[in-house]
N, CA, C and O atoms as a MOPAC input file, in Angstrom:
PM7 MOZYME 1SCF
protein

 N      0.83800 1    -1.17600 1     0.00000 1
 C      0.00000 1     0.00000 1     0.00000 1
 C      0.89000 1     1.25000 1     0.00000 1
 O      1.89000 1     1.54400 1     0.65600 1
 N      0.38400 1     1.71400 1    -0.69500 1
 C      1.45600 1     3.62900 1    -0.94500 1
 C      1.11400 1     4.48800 1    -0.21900 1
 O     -0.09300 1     4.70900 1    -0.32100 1
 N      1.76100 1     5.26500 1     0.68400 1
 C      1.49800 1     6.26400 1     1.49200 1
 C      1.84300 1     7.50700 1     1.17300 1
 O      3.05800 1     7.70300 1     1.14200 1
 N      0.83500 1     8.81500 1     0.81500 1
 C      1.57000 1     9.71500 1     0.53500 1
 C      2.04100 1    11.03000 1     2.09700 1
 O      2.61400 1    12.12000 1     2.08700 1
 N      1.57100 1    10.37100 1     2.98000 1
 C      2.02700 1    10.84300 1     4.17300 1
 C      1.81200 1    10.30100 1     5.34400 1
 O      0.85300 1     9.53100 1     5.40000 1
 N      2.61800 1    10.53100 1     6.60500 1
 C      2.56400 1     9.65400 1     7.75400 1
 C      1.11100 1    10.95700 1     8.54500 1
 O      0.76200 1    12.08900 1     8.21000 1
 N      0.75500 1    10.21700 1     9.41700 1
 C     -0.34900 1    10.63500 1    10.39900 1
 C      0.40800 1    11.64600 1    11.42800 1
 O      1.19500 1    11.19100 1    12.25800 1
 N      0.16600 1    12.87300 1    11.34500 1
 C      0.84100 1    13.82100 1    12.44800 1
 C      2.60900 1    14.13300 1    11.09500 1
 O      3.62500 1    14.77300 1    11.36300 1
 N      2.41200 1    13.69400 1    10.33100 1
 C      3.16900 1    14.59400 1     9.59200 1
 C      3.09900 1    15.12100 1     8.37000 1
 O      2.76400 1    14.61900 1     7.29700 1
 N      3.69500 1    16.91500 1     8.85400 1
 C      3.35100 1    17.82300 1     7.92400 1
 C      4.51200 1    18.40200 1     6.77300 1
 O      5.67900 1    18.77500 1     6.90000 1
 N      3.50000 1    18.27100 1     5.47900 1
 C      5.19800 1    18.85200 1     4.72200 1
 C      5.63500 1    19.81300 1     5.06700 1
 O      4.72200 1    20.58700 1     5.35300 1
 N      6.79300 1    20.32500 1     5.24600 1
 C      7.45600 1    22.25600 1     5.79800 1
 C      7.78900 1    22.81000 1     3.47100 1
 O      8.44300 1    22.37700 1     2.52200 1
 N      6.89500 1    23.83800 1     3.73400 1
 C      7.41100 1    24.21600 1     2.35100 1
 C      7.55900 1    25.54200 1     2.99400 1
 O      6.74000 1    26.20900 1     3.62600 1
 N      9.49900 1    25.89600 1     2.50800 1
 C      9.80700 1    27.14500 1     2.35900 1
 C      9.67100 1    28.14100 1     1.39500 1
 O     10.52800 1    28.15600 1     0.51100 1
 N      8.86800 1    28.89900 1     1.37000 1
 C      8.82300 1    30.07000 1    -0.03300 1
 C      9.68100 1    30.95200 1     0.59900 1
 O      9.80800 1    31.00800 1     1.82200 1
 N     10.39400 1    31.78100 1    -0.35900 1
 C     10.82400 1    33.02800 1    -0.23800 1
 C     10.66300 1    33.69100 1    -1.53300 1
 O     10.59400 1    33.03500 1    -2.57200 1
 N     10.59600 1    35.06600 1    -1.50600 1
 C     10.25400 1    35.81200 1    -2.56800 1
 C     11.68200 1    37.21200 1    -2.22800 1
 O     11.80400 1    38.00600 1    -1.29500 1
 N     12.60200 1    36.94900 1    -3.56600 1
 C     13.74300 1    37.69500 1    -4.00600 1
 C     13.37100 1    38.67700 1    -4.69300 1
 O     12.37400 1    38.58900 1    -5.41000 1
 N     14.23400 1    40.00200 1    -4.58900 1
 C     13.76400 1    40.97400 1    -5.80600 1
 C     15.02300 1    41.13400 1    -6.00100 1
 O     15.62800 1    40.75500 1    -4.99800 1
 N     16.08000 1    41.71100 1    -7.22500 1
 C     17.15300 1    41.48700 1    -7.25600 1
 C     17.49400 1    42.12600 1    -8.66500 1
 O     17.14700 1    41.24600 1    -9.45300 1
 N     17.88400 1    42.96600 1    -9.24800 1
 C     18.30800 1    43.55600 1   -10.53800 1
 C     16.66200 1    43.77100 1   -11.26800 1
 O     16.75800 1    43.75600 1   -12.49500 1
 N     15.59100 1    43.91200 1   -10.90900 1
 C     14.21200 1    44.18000 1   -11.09300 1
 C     13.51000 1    43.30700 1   -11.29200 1
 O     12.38700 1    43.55300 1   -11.73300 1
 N     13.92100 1    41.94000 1   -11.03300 1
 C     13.65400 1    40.66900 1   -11.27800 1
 C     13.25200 1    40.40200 1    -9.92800 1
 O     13.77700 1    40.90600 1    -8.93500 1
 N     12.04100 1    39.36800 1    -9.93400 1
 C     11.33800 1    38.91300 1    -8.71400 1
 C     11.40100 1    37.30500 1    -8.69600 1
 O     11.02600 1    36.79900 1    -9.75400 1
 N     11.70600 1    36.62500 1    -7.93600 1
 C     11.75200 1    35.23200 1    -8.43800 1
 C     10.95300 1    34.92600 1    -7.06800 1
 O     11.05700 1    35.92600 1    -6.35700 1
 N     10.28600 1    34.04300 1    -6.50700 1
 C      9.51900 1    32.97800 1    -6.07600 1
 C     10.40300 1    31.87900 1    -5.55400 1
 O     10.71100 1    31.35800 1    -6.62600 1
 N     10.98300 1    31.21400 1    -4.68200 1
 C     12.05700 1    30.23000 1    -4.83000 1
 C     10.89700 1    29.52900 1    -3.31000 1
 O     10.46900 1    29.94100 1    -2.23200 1
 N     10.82800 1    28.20600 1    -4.20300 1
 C      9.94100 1    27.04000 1    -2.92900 1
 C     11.00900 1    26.35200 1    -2.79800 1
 O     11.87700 1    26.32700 1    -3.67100 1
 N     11.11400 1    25.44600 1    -1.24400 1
 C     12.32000 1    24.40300 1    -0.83200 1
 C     13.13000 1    24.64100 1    -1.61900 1
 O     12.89200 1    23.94200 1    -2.60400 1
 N     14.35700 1    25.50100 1    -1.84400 1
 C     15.24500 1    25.85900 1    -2.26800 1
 C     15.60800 1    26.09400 1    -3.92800 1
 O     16.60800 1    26.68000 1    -4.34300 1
 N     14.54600 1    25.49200 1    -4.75000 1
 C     14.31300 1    25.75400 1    -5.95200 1
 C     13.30800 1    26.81600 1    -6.61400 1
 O     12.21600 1    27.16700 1    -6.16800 1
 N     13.88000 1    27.19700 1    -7.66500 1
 C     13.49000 1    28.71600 1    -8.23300 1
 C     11.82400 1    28.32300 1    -8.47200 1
 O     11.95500 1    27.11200 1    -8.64700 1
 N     10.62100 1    28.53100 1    -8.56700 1
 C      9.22500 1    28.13600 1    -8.88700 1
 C      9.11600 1    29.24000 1   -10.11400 1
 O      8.89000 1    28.67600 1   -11.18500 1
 N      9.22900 1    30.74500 1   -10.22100 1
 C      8.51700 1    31.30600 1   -10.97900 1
 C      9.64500 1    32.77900 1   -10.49200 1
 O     10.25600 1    33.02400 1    -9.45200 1
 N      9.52500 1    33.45700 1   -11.71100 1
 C     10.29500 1    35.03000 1   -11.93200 1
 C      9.73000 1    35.49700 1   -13.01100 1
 O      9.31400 1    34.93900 1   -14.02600 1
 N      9.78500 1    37.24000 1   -12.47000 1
 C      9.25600 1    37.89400 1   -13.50900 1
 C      9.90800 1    39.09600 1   -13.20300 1
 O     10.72500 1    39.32500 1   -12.31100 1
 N      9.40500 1    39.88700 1   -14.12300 1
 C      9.87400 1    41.41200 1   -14.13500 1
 C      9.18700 1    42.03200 1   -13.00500 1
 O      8.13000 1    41.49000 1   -12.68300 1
 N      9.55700 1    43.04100 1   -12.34100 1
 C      9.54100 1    43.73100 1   -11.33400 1
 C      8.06500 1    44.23700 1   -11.02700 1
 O      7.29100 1    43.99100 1   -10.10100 1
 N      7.97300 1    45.04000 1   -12.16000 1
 C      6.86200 1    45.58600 1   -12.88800 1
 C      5.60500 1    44.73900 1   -13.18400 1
 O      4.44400 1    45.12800 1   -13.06000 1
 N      5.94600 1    43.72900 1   -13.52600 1
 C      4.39700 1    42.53900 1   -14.02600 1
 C      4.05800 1    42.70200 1   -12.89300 1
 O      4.72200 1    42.42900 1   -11.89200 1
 N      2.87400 1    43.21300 1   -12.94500 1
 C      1.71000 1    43.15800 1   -11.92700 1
 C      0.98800 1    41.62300 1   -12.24500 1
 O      0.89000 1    40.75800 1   -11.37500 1
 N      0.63800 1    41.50400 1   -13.26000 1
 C     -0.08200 1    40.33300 1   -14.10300 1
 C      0.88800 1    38.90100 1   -13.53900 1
 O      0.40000 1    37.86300 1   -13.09000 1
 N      1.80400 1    39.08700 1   -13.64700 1
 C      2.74000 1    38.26000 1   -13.21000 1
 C      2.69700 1    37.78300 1   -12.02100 1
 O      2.38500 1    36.60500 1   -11.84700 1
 N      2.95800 1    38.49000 1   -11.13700 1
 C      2.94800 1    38.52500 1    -9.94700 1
 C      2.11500 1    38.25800 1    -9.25000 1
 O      2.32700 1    37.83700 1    -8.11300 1
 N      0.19700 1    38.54000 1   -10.06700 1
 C     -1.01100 1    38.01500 1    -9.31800 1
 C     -0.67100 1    36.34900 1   -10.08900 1
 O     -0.55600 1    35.64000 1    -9.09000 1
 N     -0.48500 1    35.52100 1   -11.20500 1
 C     -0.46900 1    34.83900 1   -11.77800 1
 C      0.48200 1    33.61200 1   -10.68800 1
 O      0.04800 1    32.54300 1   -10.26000 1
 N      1.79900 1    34.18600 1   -10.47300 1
 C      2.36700 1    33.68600 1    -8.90000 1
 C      1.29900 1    33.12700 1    -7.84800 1
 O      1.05900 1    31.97400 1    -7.49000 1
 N      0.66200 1    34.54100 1    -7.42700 1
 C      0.11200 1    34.66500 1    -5.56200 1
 C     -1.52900 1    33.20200 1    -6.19000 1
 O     -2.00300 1    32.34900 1    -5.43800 1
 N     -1.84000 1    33.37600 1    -7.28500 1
 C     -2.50300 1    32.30000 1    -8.01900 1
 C     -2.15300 1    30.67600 1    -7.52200 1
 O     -2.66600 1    30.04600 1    -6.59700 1
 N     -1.18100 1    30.28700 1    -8.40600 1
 C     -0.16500 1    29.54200 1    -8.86700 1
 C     -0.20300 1    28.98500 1    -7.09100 1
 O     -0.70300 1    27.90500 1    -6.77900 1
 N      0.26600 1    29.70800 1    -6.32400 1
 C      0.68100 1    29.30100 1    -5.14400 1
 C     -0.19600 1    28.70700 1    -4.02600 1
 O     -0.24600 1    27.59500 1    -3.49900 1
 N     -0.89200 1    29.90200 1    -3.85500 1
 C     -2.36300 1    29.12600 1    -3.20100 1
 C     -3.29500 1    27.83000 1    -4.24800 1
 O     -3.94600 1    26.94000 1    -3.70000 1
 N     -3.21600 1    27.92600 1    -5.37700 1
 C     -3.92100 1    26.48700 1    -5.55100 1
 C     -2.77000 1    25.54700 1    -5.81900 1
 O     -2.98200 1    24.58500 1    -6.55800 1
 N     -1.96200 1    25.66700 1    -5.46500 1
 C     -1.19600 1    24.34000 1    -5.23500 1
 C     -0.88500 1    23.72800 1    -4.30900 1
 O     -0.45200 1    22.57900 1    -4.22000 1
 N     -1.21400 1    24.91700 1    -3.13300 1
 C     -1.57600 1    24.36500 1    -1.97200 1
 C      0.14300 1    24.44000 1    -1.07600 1
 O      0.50500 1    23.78300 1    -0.10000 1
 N      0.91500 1    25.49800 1    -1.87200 1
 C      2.61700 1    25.86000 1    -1.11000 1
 C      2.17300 1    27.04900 1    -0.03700 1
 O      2.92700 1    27.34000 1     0.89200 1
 N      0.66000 1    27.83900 1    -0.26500 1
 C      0.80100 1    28.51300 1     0.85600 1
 C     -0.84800 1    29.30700 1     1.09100 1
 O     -1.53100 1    29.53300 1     0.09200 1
 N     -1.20800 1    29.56800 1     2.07600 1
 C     -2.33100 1    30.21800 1     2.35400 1
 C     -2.77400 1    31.74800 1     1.96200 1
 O     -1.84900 1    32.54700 1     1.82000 1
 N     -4.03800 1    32.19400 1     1.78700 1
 C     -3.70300 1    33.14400 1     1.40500 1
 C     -3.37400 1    34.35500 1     2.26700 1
 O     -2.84900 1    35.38900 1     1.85500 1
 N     -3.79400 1    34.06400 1     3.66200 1
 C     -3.01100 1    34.35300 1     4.61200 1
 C     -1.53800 1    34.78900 1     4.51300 1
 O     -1.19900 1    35.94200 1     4.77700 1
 N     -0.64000 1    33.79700 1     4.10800 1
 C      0.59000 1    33.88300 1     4.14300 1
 C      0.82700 1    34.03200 1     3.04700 1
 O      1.91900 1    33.46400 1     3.04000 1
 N      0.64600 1    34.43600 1     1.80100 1
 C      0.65200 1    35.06200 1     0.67900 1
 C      0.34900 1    36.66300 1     0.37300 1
 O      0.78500 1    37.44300 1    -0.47400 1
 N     -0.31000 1    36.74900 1     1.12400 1
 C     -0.74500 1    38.49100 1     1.77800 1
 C      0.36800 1    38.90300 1     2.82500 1
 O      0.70700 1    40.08400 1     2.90400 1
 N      0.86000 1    38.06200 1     3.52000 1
 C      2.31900 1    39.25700 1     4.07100 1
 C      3.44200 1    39.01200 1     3.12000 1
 O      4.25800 1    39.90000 1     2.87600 1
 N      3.51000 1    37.69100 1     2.51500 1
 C      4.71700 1    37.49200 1     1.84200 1
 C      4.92400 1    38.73200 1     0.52400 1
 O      6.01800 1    39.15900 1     0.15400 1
 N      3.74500 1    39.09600 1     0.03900 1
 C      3.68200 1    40.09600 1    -1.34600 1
 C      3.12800 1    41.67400 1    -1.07900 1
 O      3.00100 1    42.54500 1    -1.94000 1
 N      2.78800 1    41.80200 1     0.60000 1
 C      2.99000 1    43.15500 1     1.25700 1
 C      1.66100 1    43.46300 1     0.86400 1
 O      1.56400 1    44.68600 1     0.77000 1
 N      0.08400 1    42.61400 1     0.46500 1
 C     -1.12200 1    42.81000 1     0.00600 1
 C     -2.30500 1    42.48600 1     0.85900 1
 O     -2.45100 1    41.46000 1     1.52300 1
 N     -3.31900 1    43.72200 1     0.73200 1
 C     -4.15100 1    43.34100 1     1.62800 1
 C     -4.79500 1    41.64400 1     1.39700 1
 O     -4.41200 1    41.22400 1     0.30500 1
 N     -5.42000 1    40.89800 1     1.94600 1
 C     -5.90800 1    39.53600 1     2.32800 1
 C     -7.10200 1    39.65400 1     1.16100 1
 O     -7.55300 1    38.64200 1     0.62400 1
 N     -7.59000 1    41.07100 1     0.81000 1
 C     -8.59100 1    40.89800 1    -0.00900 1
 C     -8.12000 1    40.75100 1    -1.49300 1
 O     -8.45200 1    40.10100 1    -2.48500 1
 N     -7.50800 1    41.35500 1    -1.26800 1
 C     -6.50500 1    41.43800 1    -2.99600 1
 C     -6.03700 1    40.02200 1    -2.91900 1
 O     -6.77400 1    39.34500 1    -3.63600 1
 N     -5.27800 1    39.42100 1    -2.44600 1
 C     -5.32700 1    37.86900 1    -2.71700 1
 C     -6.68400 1    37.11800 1    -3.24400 1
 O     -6.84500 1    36.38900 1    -4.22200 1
 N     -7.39300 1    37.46200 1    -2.46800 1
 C     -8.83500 1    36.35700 1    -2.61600 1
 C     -9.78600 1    36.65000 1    -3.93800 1
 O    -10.51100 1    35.92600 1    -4.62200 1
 N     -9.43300 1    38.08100 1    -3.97400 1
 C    -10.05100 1    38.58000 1    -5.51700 1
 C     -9.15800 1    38.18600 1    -6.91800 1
 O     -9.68600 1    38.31000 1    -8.02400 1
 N     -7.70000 1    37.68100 1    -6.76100 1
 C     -6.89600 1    37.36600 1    -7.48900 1
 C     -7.66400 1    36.00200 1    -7.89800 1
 O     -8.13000 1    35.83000 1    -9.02500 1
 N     -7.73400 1    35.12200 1    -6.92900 1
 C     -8.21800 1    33.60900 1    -6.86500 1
 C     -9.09100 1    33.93700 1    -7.84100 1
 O     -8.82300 1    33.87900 1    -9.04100 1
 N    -10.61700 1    34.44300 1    -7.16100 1
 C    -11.53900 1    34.48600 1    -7.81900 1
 C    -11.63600 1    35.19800 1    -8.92000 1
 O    -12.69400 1    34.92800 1    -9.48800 1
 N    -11.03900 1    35.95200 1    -9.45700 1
 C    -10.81500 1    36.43400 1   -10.77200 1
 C     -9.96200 1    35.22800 1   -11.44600 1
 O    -10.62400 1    34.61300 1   -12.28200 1
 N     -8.84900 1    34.83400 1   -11.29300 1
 C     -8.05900 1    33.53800 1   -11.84100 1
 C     -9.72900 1    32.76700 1   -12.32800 1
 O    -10.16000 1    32.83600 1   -13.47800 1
 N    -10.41000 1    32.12100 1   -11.26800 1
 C    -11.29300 1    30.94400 1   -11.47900 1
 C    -11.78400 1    31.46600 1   -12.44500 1
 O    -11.57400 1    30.89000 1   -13.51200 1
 N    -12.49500 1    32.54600 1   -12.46900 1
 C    -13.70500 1    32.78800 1   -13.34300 1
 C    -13.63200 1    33.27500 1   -14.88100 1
 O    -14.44800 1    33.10500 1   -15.78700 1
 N    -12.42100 1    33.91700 1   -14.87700 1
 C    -11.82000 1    34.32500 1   -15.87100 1
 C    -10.50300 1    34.11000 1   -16.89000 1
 O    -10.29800 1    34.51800 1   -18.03300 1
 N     -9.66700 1    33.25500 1   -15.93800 1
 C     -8.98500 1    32.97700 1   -16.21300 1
 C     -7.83600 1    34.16700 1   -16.25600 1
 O     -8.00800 1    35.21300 1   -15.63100 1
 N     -6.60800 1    33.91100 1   -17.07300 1
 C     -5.48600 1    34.59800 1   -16.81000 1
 C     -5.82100 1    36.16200 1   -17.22000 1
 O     -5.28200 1    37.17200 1   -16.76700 1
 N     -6.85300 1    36.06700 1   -18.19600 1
 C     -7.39700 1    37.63700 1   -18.84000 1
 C     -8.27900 1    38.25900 1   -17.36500 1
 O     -8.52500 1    39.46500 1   -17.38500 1
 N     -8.67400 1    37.56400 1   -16.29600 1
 C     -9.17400 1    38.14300 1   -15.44300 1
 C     -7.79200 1    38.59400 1   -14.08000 1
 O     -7.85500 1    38.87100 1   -12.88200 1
 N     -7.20000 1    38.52600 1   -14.60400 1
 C     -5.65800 1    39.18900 1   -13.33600 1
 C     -5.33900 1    40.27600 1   -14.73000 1
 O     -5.71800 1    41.44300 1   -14.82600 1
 N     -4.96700 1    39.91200 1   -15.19500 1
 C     -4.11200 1    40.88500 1   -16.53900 1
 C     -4.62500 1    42.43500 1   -16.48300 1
 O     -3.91600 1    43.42800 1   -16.31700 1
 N     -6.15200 1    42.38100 1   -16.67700 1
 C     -7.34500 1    43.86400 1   -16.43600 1
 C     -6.94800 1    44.48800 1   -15.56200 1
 O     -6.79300 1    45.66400 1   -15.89200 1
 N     -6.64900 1    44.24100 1   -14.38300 1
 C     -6.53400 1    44.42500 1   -12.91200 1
 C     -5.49500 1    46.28300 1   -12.72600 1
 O     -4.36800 1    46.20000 1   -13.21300 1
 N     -5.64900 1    46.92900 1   -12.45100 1
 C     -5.11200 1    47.99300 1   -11.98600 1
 C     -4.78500 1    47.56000 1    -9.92100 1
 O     -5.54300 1    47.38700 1    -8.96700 1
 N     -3.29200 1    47.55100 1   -10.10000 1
 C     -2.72100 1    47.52600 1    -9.16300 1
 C     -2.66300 1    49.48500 1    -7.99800 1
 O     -2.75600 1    50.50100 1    -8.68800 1
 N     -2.58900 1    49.58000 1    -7.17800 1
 C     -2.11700 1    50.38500 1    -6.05100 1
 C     -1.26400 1    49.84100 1    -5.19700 1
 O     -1.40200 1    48.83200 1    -4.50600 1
 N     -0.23900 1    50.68700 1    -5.30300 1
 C      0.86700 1    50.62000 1    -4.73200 1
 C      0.63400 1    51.64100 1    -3.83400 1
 O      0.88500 1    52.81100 1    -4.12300 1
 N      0.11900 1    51.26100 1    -2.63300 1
 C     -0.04800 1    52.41000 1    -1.41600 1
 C      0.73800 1    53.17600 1    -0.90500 1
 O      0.35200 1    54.30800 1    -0.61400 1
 N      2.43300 1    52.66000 1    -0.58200 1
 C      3.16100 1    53.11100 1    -0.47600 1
 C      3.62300 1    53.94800 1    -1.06200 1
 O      4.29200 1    54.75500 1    -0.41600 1
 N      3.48000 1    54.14900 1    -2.57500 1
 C      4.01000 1    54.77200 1    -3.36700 1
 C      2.88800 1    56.20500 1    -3.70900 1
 O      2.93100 1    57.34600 1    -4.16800 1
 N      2.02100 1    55.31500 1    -3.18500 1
 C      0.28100 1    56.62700 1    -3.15000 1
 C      0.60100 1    57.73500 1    -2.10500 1
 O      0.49100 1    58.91500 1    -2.43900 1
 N      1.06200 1    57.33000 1    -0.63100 1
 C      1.22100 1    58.27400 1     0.30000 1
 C      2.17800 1    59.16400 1     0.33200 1
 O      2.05100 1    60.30000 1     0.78800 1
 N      3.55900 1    58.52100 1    -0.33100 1
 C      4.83200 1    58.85100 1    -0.92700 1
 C      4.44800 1    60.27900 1    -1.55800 1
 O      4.60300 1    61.37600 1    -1.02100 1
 N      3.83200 1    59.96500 1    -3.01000 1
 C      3.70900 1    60.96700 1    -3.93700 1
 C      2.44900 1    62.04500 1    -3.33700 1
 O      2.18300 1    63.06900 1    -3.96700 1
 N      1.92900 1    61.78600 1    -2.41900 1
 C      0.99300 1    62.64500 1    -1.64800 1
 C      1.21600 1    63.61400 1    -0.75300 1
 O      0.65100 1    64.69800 1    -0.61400 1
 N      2.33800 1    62.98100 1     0.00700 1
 C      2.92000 1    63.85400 1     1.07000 1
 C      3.93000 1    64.75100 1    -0.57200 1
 O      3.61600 1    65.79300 1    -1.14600 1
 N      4.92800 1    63.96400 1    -0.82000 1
 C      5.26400 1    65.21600 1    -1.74500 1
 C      4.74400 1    66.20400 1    -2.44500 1
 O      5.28400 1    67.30900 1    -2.40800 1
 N      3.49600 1    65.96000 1    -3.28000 1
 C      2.67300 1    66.95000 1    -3.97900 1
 C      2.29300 1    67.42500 1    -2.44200 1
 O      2.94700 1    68.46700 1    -2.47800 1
 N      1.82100 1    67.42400 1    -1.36300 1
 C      1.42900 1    68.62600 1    -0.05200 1
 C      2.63200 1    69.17900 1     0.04000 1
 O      2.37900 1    70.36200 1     0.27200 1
 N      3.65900 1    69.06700 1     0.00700 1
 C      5.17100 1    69.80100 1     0.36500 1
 C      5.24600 1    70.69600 1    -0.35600 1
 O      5.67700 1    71.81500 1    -0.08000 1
 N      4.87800 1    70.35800 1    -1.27000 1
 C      5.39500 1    71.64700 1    -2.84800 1
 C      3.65700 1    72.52900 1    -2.90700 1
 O      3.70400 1    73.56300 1    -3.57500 1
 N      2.48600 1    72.26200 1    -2.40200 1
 C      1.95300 1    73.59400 1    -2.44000 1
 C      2.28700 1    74.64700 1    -2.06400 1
 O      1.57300 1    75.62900 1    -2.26400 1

């Protein structure tokens, strides 16, 4: 009989997510999974996708790992399901950080 796991044991999958010359790579248990350009937003939901239905991570832990609210994950999913890859691609990203950034500067310079 084939076992694909013992009782009381759990797989440990390490993700880490690199950014590095504008390149973003994804690296699970020590091998590369997925990289893209800095910039692919499309990409990058196509990843946070990719990851939660394969079941390497929650979307929980996919929302601190990519610095995104918990809802933006779950709308990724459900856009993925329903639409497929043309339903992430549409998507207009906010970069909040970069919102408050350019906010406080445009108030400085009135």
């Amino acid at each position: 009989m084939e076992q694909d796991s013992f009782p009381g044991y759990e797989d440990h999958k390490e993700i880490r997510l690199i950014e590095s010359g504008g390149i973003k790579t994804v690296v699970v248990n020590g091998q590369e999974y997925m990289s893209w350009q800095s910039w692919d937003t499309a990409s990058q939901r196509m990843a946070i996708v990719q990851l939660y239905q394969g079941k390497f991570a929650t979307q929980e832990d996919l929302s601190r790992m990519f610095n995104l609210h918990i809802n933006s994950v779950q709308k990724y999913v459900t856009d993925f399901t329903k639409d497929g890859i043309q339903g992430l691609a549409g998507q207009r990203s906010v970069d909040f950080q970069n919102k408050w950034t350019n906010f406080f500067s445009l108030n400085e310079t009135i």
